[in-house]
Backbone as a chain_set.jsonl record, in Angstrom:
{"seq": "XXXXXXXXXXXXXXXXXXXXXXXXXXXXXXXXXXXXXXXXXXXXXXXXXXXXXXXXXXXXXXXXXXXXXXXXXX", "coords": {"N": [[2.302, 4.614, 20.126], [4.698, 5.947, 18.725], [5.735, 8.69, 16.309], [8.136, 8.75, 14.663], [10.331, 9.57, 12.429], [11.194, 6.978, 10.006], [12.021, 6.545, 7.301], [13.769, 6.499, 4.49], [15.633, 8.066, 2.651], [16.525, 7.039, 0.262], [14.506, 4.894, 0.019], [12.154, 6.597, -0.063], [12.425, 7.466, -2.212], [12.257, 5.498, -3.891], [9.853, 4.352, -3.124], [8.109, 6.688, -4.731], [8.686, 6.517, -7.592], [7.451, 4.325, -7.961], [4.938, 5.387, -6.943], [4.806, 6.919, -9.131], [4.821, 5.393, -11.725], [2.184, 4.019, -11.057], [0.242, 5.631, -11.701], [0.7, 6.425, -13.48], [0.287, 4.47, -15.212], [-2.262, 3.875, -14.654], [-3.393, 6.378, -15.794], [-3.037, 6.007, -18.577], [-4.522, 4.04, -19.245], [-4.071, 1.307, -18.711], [-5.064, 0.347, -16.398], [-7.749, -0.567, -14.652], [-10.836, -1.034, -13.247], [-11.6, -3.132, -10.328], [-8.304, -3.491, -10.146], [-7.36, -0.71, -10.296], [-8.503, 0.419, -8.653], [-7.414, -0.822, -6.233], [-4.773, -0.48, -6.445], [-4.495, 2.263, -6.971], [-5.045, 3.159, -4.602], [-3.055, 1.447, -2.782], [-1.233, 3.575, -3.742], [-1.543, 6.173, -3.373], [-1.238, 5.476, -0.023], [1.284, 5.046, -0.282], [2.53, 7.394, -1.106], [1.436, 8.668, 1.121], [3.072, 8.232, 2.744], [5.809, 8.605, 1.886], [5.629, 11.422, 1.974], [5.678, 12.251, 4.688], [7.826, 10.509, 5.911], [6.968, 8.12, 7.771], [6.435, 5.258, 8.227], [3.534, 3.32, 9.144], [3.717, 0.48, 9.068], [6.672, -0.252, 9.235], [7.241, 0.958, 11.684], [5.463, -1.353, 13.6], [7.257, -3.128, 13.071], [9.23, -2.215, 14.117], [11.582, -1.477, 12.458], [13.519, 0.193, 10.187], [14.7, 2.558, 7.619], [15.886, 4.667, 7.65], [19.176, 6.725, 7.602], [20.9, 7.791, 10.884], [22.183, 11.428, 11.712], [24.268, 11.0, 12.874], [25.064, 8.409, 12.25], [26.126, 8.763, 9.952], [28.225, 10.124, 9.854], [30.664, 8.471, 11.202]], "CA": [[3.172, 4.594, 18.971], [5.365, 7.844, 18.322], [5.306, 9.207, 14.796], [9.309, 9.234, 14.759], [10.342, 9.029, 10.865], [11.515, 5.583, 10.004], [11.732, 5.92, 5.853], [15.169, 7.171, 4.34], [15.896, 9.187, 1.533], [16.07, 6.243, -0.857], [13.204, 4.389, 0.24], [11.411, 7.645, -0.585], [12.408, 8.348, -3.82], [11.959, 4.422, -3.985], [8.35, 4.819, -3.294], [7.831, 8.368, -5.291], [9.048, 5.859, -8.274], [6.6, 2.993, -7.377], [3.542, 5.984, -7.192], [4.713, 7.428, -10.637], [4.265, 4.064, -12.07], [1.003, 3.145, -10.996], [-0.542, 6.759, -11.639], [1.09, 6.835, -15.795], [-0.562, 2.829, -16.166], [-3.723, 4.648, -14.569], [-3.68, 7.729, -16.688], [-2.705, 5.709, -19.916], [-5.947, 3.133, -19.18], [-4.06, -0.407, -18.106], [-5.562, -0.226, -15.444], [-9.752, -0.3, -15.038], [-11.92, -1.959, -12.212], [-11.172, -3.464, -9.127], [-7.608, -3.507, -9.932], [-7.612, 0.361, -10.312], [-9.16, 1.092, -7.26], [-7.031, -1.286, -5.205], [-3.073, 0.361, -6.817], [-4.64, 3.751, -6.6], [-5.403, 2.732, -2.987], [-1.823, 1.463, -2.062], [-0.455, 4.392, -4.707], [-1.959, 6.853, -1.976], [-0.419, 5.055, 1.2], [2.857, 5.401, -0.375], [2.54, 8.954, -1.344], [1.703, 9.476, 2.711], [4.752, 7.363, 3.455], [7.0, 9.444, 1.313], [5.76, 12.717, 2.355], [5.791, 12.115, 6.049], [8.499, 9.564, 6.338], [6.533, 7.778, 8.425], [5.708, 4.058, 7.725], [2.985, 2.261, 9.855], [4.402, -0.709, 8.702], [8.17, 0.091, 9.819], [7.164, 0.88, 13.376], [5.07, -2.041, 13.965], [8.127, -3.972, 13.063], [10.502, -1.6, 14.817], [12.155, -1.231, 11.645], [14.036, 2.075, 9.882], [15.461, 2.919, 6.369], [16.472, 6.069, 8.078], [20.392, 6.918, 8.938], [20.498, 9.485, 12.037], [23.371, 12.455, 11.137], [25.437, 10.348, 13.872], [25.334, 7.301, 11.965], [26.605, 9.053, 8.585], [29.599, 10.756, 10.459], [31.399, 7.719, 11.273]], "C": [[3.592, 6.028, 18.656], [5.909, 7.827, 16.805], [6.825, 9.605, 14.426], [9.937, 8.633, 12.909], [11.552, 8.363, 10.493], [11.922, 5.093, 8.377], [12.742, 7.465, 5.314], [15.039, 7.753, 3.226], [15.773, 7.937, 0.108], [15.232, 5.546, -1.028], [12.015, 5.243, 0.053], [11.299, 7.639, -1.539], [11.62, 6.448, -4.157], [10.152, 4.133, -4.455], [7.642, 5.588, -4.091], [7.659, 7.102, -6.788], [7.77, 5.25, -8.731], [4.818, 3.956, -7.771], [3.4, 6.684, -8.753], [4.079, 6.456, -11.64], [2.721, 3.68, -11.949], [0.433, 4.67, -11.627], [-0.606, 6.906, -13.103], [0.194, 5.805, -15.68], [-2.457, 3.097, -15.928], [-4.377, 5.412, -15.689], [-3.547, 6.911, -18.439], [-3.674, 4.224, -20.21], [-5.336, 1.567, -19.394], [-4.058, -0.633, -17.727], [-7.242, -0.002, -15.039], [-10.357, -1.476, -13.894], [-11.12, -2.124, -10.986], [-9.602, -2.892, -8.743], [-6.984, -1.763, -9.41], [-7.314, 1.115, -9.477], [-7.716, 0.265, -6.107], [-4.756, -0.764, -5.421], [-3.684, 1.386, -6.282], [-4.193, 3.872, -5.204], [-3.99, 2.776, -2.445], [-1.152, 2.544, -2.741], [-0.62, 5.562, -3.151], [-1.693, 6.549, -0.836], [0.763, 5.387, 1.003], [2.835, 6.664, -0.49], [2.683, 9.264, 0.253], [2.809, 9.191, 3.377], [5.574, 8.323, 3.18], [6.67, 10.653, 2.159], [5.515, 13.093, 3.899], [6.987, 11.539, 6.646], [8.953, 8.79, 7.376], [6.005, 6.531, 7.941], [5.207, 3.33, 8.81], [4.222, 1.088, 10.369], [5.423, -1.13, 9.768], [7.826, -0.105, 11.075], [6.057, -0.148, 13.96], [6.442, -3.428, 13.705], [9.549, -3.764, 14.105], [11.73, -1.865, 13.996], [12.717, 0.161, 10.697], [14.86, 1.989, 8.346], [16.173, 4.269, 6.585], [17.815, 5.949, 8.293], [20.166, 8.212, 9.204], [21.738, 10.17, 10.936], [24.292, 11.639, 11.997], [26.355, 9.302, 12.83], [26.372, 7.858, 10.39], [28.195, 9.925, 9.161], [30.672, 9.896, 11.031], [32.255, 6.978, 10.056]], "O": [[2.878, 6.998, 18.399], [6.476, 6.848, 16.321], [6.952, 10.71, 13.897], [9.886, 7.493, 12.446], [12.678, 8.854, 10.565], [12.111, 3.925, 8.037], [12.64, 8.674, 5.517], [13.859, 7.898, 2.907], [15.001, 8.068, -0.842], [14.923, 5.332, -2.2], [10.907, 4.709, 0.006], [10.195, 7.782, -2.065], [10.489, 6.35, -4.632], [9.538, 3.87, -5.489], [6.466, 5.262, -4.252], [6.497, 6.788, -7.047], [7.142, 5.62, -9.723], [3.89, 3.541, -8.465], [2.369, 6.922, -9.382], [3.034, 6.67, -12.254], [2.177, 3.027, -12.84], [-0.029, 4.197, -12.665], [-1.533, 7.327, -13.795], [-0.924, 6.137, -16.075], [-3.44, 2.753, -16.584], [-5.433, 5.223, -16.293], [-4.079, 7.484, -19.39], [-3.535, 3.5, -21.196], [-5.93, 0.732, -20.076], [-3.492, -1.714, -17.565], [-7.719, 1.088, -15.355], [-10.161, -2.689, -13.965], [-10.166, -1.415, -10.664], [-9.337, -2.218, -7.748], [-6.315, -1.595, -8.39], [-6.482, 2.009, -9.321], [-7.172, 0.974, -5.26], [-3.844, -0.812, -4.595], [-3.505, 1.558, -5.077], [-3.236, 4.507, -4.761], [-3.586, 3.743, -1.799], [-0.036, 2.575, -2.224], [0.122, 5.606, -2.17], [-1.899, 7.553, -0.153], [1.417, 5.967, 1.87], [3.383, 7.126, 0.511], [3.637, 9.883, 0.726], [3.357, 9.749, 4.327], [6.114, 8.945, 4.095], [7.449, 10.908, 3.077], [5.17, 14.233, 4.21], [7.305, 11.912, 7.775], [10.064, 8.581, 7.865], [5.047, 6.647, 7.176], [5.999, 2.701, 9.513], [5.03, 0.893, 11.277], [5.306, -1.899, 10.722], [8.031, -1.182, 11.635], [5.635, 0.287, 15.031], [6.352, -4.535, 14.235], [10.398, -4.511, 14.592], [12.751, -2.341, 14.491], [11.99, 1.154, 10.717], [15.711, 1.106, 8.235], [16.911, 4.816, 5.765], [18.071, 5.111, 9.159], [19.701, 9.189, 8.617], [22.118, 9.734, 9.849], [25.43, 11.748, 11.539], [27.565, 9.253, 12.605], [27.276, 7.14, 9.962], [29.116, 10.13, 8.37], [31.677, 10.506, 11.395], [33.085, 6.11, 10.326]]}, "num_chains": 1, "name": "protein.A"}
C-alpha cells in the first residue's frame, strides 16, 4: 500500500471541523466514560487524516477526495 494522499482540501477542513467539535463537547464535559474515550479515539484518527492527507480507509477502497493540478486546469 503506497502512502499517496487521497484526502482534499475540503475533506480536510471537513474533518478539522468534525475534531473541533468533539474536543469543545469534551472540554465543556458532554462527554464522560466510554463514550469519551471512543470520539477522542476517532477525534485522533481524523486529526492524522487531516494532517497527512492520507486516509487508510480511502486507499483500501481505492478512493480520493483529492483533485491532481491536471484535473483543476481543465
Amino acid at each position: 500500500m503506497s502512502f499517496t494522499r487521497n484526502v482534499g482540501f475540503v475533506d480536510q477542513i471537513v474533518r478539522a471541523l468534525i475534531v473541533i467539535d468533539v474536543v469543545a463537547a469534551y472540554l465543556m464535559g458532554f462527554l464522560s466514560g466510554f463514550s469519551a474515550f471512543a470520539l477522542v479515539s476517532f477525534a485522533l484518527a481524523l486529526i492524522a487524516s487531516c494532517i497527512t492527507a492520507f486516509c487508510p480507509a480511502y486507499a483500501f477502497m481505492n478512493f480520493t477526495t483529492r483533485q491532481e493540478y491536471e484535473d483543476r486546469r481543465r
